[in-house]
N, C-alpha and C positions, 0 to 999 in steps of 0.2 A: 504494500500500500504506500504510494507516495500521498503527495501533501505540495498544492500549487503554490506558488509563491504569491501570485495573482491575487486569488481570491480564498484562500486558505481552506479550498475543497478536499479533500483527500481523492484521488481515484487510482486505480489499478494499470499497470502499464503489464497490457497481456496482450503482445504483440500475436497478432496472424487470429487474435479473435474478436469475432463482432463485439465484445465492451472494449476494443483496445482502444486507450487513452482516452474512455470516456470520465466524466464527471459522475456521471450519473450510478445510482447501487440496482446491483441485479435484479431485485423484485421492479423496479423500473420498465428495465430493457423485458422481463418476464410480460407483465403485464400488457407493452408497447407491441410485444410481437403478437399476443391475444388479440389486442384491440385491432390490430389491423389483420390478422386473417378472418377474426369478426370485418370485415369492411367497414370498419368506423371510420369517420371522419378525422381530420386532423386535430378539429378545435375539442370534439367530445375526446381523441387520445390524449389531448393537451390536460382536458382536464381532470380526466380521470387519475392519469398518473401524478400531477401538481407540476406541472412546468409551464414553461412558455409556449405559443403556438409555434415559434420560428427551431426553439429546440425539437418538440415535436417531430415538427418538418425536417429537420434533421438525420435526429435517427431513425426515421423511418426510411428515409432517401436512403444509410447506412445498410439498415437490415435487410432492404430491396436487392442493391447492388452486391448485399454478405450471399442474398441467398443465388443469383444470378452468378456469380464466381464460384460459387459451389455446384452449381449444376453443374458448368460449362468443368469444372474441374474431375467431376465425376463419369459424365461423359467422356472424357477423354479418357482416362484412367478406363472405364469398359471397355471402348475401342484399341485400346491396347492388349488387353485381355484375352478378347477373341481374333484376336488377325493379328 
């Protein structure tokens, strides 16, 4: 656990995983990725979890792009498998 200089938030530097270098604590990012395979909105995930709408916006754009790199990753990794 670090500790920002900034704003004296603590967060996790867990490089190559979706919280890496975020602020935010895992029941967050838990409930962020509920809310949006529920198809909630930006402003009801904003508020559910207690942040801003632009953070939100955020990790969502994040968990989108986490799961998009994982597909395309695992796709490849099968097609190496059978051929």
């Amino acid at each position: 656990m670090l500790k920002c200089n900034a704003c004296n938030k603590r967060f996790v530097c867990d490089h190559g995983q979706l919280t890496f270098y975020s602020h935010q604590i895992q029941a967050k990012w838990n409930d962020l990725i509920i809310q949006t395979q529920n198809g909630n909105s930006i402003l009801k995930t904003a508020a559910k979890i207690n942040v801003n709408e632009s953070t939100a916006f955020r990790m969502r754009h994040k968990y989108l792009h986490f799961i998009e790199v994982m597909a395309v990753s695992y796709t490849h990794l099968r097609a190496h498998e059978t051929g």
